[in-house]
N, CA, C and O atoms as CSV, one atom per row, in Angstrom:
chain,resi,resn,atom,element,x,y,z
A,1,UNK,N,N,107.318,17.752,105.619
A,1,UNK,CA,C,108.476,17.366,106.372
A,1,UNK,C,C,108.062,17.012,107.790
A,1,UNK,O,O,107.147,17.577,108.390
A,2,UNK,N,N,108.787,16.061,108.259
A,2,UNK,CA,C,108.434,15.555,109.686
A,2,UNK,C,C,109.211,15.799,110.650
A,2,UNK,O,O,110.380,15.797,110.264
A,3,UNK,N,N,109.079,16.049,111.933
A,3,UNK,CA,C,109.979,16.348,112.743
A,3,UNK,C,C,109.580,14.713,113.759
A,3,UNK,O,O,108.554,14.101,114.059
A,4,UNK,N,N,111.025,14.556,113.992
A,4,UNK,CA,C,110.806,13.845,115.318
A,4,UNK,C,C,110.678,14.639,116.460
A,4,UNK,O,O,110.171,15.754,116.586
A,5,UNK,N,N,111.404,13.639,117.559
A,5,UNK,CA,C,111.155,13.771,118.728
A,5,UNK,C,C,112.617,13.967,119.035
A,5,UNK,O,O,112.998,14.892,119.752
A,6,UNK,N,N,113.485,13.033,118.452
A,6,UNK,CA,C,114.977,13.055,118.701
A,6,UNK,C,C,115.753,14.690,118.688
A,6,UNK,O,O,116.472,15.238,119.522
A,7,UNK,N,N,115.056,15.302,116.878
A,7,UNK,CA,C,115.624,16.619,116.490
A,7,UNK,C,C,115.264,17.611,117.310
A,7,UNK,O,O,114.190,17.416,117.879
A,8,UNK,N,N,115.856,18.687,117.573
A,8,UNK,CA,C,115.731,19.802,118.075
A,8,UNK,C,C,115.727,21.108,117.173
A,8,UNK,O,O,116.491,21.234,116.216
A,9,UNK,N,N,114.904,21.965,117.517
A,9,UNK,CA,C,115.039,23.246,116.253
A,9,UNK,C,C,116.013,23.713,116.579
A,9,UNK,O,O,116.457,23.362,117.672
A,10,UNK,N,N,116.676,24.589,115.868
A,10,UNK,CA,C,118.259,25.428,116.313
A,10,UNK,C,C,117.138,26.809,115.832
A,10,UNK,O,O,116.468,27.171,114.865
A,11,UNK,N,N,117.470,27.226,117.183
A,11,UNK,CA,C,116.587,28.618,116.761
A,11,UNK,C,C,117.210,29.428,118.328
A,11,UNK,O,O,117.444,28.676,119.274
A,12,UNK,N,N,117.439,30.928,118.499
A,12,UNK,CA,C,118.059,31.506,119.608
A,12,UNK,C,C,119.088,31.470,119.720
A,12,UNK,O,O,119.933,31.250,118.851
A,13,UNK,N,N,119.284,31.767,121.276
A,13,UNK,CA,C,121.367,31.636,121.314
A,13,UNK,C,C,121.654,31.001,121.652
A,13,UNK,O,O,120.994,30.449,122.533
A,14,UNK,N,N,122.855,30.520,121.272
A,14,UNK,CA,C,123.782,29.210,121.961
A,14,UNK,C,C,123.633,29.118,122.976
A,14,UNK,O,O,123.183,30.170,123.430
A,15,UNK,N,N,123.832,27.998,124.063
A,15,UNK,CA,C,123.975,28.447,124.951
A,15,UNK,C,C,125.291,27.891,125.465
A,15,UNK,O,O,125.848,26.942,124.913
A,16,UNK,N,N,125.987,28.775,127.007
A,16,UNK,CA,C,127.176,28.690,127.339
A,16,UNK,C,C,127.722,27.410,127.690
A,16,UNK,O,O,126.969,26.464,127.919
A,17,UNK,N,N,129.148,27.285,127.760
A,17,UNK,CA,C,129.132,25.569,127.789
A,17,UNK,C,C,129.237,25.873,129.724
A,17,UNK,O,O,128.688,25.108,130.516
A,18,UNK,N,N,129.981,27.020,130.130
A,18,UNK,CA,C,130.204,27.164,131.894
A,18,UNK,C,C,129.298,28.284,131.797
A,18,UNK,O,O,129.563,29.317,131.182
A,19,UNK,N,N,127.934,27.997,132.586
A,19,UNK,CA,C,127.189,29.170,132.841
A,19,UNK,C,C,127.530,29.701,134.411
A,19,UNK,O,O,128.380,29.257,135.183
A,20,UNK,N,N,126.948,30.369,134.532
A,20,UNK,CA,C,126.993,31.437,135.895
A,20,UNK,C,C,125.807,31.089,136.294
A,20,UNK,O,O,124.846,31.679,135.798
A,21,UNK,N,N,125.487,29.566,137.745
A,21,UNK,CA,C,124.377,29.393,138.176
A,21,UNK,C,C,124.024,29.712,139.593
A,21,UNK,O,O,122.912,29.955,140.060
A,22,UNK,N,N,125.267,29.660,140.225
A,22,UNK,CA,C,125.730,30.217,141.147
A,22,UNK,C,C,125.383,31.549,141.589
A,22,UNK,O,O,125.953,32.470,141.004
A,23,UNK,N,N,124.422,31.884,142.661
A,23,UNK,CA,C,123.835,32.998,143.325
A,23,UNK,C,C,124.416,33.807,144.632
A,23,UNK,O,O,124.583,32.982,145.531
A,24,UNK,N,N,124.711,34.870,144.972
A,24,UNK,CA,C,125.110,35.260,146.737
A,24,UNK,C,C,124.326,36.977,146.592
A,24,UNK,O,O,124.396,37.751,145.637
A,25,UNK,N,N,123.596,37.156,147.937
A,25,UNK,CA,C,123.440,38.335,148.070
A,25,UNK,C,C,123.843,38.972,148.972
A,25,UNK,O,O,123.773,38.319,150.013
A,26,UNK,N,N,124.198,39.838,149.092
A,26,UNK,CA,C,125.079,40.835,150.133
A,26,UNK,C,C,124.234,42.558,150.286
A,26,UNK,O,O,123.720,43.313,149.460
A,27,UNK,N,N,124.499,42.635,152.181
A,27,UNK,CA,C,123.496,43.483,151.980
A,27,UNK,C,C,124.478,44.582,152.574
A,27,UNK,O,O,125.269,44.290,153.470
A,28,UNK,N,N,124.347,46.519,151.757
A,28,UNK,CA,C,125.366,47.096,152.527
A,28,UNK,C,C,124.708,48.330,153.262
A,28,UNK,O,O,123.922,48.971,152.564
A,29,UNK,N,N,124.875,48.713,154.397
A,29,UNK,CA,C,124.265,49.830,154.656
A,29,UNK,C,C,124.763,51.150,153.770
A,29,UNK,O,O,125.448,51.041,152.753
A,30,UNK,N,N,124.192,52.725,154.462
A,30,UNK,CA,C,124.337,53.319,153.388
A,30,UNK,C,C,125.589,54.127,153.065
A,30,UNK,O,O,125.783,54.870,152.102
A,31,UNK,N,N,126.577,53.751,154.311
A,31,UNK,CA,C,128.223,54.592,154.081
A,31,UNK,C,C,128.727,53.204,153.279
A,31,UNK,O,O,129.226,53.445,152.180
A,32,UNK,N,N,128.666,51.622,153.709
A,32,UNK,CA,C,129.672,51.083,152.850
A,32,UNK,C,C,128.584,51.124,151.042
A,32,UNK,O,O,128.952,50.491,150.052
A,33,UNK,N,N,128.042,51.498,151.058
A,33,UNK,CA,C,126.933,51.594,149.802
A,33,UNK,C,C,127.713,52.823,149.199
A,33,UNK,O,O,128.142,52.649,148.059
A,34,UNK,N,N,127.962,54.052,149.801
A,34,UNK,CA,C,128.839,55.213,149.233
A,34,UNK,C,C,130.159,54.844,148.428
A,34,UNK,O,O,130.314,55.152,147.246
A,35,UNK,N,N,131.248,54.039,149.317
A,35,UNK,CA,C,132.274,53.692,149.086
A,35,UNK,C,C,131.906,52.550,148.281
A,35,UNK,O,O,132.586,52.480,147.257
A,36,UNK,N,N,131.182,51.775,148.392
A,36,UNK,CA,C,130.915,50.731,147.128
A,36,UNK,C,C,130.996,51.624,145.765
A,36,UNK,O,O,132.034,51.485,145.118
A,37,UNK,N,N,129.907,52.622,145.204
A,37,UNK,CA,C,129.761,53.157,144.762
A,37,UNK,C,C,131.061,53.975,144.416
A,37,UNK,O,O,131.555,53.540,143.376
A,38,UNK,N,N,131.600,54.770,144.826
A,38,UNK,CA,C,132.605,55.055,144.895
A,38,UNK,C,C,133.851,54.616,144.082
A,38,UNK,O,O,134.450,55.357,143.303
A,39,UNK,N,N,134.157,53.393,144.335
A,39,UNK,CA,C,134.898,52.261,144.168
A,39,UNK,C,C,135.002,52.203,143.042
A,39,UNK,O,O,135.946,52.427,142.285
A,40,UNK,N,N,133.698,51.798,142.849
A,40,UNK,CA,C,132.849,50.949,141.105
A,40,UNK,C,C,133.604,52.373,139.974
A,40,UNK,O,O,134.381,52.206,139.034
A,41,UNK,N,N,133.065,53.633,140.469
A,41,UNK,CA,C,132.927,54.761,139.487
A,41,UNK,C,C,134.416,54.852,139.288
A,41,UNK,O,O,134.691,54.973,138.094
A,42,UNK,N,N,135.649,54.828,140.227
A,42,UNK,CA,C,136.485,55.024,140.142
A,42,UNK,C,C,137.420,54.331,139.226
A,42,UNK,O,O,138.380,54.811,138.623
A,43,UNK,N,N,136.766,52.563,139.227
A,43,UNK,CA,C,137.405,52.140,138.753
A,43,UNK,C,C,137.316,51.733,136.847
A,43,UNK,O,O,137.908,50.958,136.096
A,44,UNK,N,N,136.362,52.634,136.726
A,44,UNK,CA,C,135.784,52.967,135.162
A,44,UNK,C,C,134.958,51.686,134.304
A,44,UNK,O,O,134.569,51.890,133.154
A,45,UNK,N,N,134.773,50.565,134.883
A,45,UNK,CA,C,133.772,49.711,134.688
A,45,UNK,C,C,132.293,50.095,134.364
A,45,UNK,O,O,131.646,51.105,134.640
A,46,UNK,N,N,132.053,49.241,133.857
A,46,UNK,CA,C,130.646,48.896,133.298
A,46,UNK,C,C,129.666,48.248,133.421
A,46,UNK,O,O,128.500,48.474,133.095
A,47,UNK,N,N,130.373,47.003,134.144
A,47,UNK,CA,C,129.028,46.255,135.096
A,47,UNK,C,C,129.123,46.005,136.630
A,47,UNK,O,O,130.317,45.985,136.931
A,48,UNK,N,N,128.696,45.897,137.216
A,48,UNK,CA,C,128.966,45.881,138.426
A,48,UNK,C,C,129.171,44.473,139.240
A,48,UNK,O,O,129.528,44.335,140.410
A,49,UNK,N,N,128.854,43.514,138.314
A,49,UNK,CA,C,129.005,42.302,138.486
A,49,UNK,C,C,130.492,41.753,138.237
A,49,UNK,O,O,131.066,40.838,138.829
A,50,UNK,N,N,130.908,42.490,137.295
A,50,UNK,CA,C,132.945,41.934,136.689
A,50,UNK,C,C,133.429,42.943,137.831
A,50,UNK,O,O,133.871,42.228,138.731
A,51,UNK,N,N,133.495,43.728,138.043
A,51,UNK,CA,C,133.571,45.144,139.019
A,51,UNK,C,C,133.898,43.930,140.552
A,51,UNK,O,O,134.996,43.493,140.898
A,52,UNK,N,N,132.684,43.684,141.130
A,52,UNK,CA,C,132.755,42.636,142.324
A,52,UNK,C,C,133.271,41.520,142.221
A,52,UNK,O,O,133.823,41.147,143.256
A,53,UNK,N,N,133.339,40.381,140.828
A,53,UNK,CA,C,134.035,39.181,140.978
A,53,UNK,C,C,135.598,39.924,140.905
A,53,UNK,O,O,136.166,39.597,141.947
A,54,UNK,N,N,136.465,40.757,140.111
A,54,UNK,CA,C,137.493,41.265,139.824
A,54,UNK,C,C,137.853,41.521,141.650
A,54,UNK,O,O,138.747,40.809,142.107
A,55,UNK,N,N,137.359,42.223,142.330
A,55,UNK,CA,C,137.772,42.381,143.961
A,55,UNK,C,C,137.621,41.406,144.453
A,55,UNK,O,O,138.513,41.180,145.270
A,56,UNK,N,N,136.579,40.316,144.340
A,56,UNK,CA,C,136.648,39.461,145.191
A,56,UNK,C,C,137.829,38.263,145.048
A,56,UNK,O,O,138.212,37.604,146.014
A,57,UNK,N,N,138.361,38.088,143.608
A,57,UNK,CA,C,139.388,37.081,142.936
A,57,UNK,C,C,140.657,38.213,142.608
A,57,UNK,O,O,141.339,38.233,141.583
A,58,UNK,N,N,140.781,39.298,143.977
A,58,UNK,CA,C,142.307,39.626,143.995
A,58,UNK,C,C,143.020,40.101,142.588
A,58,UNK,O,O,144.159,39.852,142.194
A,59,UNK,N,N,141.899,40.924,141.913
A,59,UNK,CA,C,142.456,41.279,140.538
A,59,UNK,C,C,142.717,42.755,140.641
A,59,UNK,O,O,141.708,43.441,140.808
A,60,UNK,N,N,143.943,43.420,140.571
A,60,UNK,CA,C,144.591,44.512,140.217
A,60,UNK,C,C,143.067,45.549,139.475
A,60,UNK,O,O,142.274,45.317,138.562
A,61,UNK,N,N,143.260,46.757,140.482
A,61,UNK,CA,C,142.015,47.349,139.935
A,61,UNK,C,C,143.109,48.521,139.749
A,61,UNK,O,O,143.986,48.756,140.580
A,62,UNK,N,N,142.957,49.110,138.733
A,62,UNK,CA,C,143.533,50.507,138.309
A,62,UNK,C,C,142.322,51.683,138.736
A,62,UNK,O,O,141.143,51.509,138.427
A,63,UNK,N,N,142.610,52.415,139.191
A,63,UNK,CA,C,142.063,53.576,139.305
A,63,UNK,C,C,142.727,55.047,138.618
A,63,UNK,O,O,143.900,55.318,138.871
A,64,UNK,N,N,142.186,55.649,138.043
A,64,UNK,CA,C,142.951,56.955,137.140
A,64,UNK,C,C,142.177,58.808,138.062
A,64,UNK,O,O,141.042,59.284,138.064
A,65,UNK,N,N,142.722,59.007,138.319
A,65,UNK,CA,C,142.349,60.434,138.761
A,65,UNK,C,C,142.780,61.436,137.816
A,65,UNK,O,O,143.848,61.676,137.253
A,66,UNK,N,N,141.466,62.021,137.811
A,66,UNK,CA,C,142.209,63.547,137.099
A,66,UNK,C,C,142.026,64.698,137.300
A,66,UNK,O,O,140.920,65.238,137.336
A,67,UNK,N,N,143.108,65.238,137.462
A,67,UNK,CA,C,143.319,66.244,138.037
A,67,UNK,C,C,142.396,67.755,136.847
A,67,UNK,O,O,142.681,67.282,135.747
A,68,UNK,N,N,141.996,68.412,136.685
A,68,UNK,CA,C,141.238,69.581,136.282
A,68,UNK,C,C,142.386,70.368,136.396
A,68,UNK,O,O,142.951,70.441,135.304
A,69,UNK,N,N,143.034,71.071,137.400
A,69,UNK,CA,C,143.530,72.118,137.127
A,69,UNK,C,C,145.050,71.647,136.438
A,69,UNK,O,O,145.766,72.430,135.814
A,70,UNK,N,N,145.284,70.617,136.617
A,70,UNK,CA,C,146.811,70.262,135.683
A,70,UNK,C,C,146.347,69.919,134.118
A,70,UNK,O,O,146.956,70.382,133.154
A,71,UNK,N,N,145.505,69.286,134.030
A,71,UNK,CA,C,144.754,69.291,132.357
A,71,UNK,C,C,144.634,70.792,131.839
A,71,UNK,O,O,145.249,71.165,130.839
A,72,UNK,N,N,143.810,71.627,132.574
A,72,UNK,CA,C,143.658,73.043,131.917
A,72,UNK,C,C,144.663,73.593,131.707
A,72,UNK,O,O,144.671,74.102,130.586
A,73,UNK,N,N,146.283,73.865,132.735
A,73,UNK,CA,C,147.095,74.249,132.639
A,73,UNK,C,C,147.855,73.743,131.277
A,73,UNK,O,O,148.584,74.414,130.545
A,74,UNK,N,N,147.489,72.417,131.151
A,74,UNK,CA,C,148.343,71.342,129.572
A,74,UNK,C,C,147.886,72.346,128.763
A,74,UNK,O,O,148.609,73.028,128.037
A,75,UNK,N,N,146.705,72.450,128.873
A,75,UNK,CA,C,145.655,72.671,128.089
A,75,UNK,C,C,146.168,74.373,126.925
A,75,UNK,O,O,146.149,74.479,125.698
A,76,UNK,N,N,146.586,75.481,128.063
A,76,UNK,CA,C,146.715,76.551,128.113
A,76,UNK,C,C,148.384,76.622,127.831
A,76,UNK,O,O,148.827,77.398,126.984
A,77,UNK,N,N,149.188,75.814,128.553
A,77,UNK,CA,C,150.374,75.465,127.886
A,77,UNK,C,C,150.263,75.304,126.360
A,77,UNK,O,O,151.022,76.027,125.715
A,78,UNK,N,N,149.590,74.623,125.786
A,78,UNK,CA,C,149.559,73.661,124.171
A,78,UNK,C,C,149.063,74.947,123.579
A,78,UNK,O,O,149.875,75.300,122.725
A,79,UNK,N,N,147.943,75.898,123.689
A,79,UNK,CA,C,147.681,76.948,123.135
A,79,UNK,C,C,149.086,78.345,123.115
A,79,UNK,O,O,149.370,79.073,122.164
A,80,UNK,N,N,149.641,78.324,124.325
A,80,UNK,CA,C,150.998,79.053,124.033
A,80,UNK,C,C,151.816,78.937,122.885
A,80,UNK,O,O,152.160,79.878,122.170
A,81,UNK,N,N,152.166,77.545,122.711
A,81,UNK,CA,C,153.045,76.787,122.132
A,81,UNK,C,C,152.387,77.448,120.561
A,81,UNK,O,O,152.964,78.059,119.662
A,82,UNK,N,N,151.036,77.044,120.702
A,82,UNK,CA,C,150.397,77.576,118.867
A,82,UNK,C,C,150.506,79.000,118.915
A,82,UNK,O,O,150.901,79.757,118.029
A,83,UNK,N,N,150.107,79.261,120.055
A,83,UNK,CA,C,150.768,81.021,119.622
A,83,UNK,C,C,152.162,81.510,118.941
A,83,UNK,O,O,152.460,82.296,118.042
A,84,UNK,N,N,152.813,80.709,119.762
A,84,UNK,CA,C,154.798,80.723,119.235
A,84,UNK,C,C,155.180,80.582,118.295
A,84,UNK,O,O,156.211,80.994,117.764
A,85,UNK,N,N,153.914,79.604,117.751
A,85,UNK,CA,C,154.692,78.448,116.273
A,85,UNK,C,C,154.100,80.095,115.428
A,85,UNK,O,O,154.571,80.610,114.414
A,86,UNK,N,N,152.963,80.579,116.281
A,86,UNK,CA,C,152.547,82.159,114.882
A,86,UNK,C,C,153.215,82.975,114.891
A,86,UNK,O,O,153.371,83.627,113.859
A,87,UNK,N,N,153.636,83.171,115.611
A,87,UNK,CA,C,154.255,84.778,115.764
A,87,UNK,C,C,155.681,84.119,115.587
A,87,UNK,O,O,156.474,84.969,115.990
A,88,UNK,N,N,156.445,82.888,115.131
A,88,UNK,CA,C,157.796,82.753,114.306
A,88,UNK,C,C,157.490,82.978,113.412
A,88,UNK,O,O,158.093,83.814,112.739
A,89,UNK,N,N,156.297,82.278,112.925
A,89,UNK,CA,C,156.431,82.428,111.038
A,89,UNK,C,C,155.736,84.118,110.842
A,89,UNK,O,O,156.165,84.538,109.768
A,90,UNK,N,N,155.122,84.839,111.299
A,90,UNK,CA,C,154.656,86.172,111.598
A,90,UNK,C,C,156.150,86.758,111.774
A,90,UNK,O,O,156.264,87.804,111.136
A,91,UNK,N,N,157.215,86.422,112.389
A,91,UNK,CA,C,157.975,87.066,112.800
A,91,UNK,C,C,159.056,87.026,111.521
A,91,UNK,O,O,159.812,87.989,111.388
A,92,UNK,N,N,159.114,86.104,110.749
A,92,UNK,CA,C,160.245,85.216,109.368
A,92,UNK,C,C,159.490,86.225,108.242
A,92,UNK,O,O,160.134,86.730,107.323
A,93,UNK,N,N,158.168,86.436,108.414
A,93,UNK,CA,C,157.504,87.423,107.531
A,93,UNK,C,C,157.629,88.746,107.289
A,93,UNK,O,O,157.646,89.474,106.297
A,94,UNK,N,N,157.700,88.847,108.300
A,94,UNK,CA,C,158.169,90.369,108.694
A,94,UNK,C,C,159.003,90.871,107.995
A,94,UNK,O,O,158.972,91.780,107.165
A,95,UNK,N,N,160.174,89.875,108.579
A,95,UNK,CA,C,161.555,90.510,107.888
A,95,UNK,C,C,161.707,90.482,106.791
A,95,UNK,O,O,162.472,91.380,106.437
A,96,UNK,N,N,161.314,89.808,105.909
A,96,UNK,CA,C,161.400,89.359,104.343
A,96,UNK,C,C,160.464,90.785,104.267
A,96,UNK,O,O,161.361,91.627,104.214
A,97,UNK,N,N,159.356,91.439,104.235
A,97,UNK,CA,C,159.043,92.574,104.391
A,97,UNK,C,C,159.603,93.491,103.929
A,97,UNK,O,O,159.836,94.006,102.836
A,98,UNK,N,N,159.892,93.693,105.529
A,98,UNK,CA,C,161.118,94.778,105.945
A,98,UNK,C,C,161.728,94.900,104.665
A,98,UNK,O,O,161.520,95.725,103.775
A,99,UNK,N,N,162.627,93.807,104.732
A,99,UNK,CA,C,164.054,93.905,103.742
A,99,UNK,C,C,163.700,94.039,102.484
A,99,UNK,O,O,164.509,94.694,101.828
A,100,UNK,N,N,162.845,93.681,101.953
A,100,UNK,CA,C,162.081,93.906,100.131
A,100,UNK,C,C,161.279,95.209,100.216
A,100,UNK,O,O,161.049,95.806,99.164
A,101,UNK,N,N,160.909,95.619,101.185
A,101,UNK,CA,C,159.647,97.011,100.756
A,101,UNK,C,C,160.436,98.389,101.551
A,101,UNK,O,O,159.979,99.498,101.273
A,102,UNK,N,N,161.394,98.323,102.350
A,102,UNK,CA,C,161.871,99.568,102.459
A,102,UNK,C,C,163.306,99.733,102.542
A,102,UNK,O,O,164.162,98.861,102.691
A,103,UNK,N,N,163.450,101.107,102.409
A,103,UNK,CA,C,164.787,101.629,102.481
A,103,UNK,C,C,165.746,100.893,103.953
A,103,UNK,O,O,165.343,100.560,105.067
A,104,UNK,N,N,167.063,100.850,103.361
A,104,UNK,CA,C,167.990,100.474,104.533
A,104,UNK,C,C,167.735,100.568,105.851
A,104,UNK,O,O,167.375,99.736,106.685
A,105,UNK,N,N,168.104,102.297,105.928
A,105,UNK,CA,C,167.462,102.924,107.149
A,105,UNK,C,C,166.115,102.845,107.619
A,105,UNK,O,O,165.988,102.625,108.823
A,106,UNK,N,N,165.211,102.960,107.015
A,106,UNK,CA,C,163.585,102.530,107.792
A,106,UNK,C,C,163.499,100.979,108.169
A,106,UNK,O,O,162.666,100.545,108.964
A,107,UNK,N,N,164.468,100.171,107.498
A,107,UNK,CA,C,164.438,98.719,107.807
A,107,UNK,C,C,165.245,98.593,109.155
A,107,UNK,O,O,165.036,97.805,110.078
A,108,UNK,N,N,166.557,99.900,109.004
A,108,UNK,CA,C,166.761,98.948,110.603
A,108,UNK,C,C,166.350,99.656,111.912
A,108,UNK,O,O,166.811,99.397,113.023
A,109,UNK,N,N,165.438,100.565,111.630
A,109,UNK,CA,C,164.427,101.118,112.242
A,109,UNK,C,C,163.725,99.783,112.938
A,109,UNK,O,O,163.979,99.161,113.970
A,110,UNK,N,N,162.795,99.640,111.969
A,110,UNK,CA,C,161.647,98.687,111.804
A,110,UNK,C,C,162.554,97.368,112.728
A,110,UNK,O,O,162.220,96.883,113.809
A,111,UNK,N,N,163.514,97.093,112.064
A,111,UNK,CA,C,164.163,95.683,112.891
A,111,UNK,C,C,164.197,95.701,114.197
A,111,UNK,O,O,163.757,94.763,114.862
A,112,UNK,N,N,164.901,97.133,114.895
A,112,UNK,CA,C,165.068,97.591,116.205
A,112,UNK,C,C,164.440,97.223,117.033
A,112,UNK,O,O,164.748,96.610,118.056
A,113,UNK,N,N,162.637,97.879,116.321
A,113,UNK,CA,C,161.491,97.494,116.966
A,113,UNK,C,C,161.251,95.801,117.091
A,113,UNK,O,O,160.684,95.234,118.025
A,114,UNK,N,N,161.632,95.392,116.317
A,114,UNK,CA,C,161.253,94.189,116.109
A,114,UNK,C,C,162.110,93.498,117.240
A,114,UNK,O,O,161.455,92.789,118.004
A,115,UNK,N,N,163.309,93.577,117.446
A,115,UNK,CA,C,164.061,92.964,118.255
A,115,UNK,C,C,163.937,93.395,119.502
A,115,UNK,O,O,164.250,92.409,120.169
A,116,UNK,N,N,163.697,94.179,120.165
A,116,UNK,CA,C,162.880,95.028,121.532
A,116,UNK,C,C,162.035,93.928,121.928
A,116,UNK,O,O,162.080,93.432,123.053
A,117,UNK,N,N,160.995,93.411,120.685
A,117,UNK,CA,C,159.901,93.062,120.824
A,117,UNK,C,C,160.036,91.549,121.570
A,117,UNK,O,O,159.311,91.028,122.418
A,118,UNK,N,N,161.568,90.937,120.738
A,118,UNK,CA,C,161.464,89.802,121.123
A,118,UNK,C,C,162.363,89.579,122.065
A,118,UNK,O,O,162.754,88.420,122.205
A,119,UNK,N,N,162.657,90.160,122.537
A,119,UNK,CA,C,163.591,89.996,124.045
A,119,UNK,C,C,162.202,90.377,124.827
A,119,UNK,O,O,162.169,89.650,125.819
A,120,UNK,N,N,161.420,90.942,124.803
A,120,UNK,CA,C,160.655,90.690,125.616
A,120,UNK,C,C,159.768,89.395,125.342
A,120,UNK,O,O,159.319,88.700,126.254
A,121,UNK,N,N,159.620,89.212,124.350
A,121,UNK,CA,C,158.977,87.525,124.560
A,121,UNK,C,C,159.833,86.103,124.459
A,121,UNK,O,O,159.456,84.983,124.112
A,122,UNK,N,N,161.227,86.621,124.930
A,122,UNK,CA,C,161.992,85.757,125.393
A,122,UNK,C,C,161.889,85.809,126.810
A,122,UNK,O,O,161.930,84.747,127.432
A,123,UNK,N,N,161.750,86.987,127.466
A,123,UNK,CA,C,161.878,87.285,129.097
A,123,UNK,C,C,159.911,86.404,129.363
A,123,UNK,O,O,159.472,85.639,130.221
A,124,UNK,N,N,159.526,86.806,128.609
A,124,UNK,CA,C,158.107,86.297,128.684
A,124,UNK,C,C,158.003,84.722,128.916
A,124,UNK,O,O,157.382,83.949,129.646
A,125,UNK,N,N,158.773,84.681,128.084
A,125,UNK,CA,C,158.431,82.700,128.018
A,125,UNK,C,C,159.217,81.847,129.354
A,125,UNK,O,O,158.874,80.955,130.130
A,126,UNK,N,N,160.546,82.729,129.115
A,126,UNK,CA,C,161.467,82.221,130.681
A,126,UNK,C,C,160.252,82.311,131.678
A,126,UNK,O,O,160.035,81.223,132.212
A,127,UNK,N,N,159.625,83.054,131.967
A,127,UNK,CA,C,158.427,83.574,133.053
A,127,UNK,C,C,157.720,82.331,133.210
A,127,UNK,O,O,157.581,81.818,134.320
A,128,UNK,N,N,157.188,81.732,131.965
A,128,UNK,CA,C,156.523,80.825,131.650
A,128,UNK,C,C,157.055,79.289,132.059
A,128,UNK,O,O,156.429,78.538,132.807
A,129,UNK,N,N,158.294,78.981,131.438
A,129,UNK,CA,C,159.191,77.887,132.263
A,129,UNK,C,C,159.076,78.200,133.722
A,129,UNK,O,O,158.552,77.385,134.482
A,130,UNK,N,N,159.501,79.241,134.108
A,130,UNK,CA,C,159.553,78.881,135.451
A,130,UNK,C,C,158.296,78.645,136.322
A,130,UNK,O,O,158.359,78.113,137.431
A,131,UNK,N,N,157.170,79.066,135.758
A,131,UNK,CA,C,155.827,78.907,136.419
A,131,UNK,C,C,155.032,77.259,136.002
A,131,UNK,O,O,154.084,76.761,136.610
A,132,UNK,N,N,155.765,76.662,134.793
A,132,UNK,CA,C,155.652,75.541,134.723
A,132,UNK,C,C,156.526,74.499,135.724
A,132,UNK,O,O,155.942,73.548,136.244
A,133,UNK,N,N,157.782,74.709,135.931
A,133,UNK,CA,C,158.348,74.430,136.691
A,133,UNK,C,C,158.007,74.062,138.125
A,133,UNK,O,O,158.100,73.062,138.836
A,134,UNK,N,N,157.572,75.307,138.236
A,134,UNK,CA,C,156.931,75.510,140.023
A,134,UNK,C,C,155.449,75.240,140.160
A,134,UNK,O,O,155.054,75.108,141.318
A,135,UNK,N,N,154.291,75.102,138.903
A,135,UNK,CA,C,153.329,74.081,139.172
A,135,UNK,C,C,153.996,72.538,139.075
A,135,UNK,O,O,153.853,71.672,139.938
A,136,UNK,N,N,154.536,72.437,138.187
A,136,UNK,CA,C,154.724,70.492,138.580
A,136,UNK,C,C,155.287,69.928,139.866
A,136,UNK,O,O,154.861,68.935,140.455
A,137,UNK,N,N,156.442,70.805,140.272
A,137,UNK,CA,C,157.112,70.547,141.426
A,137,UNK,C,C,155.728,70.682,142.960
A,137,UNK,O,O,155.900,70.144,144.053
A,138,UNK,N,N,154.149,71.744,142.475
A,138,UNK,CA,C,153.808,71.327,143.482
A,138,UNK,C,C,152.508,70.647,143.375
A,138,UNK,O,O,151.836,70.181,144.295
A,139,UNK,N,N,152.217,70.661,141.917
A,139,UNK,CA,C,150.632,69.910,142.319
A,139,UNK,C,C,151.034,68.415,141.372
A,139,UNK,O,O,150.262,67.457,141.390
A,140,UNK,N,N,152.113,68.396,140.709
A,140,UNK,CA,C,152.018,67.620,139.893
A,140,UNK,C,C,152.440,66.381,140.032
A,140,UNK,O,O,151.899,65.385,139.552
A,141,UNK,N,N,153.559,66.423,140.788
A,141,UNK,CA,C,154.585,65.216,140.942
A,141,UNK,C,C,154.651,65.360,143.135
A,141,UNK,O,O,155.615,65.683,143.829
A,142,UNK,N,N,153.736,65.109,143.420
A,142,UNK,CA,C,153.519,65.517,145.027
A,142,UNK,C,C,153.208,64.333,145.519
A,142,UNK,O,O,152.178,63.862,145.038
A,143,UNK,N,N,153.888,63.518,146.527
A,143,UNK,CA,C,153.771,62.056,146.877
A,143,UNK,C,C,152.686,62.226,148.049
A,143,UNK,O,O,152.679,62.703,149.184
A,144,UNK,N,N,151.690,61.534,147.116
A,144,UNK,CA,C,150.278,61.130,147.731
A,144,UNK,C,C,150.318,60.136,148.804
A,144,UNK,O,O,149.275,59.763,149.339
């Protein structure tokens, strides 16, 4: 087989039809180098090149903060909540218990206790609203 001169091998990558030939260097000392830095990390990017054309062509940069101690608090909230969902069905168990394995009287013994129990983890949880309450009102929703 012969090759001309005309054909070309197709071998590699395409190439772009608008390349990027266009060069600028910019030099920063080492505080605007911090806040450069800074900037970049904040704004959760990946190259630092889309990162700088995106600021320089006036493009909406989102930045996300997160807060640690309001996540842990979610965090410790959501584990309450699985505690609650146990100790209902722990608590629905009980009574079916109670009421099938003993006498009248030892059952409303046993219930007594049982209901003691949960007025205090009704007073418990109110405790809980209100300390949720009074973190959001101050770290959560606080005009920055």
């Amino acid at each position: 087989m012969e090759f001309t001169a005309n054909r070309k091998k197709q071998c590699g990558r395409k190439s772009k039809k608008d390349t990027a030939t266009h060069r600028y260097c910019i030099r920063l000392n080492d505080e605007e180098n911090v806040r450069f830095q800074t900037l970049f990390l904040q704004s959760g990017m990946r190259e630092k090149t889309a990162f700088i054309k995106n600021m320089l062509f006036g493009t909406v940069m989102k930045t996300v903060k997160i807060d640690k101690a309001a996540m842990d608090y979610c965090i410790r909230l959501t584990n309450f909540y699985a505690q609650f969902q146990a100790i209902g069905n722990n608590y629905n168990q009980t009574v079916k218990a109670v009421k099938t394995n003993f006498s009248e009287k030892r059952a409303l013994s046993l219930l007594y206790r049982l209901e003691k129990a949960t007025i205090d983890l009704v007073a418990l949880s109110k405790k809980i609203i209100n300390l949720t309450a009074e973190f959001e009102t101050k770290h959560l929703f606080r005009n920055s």
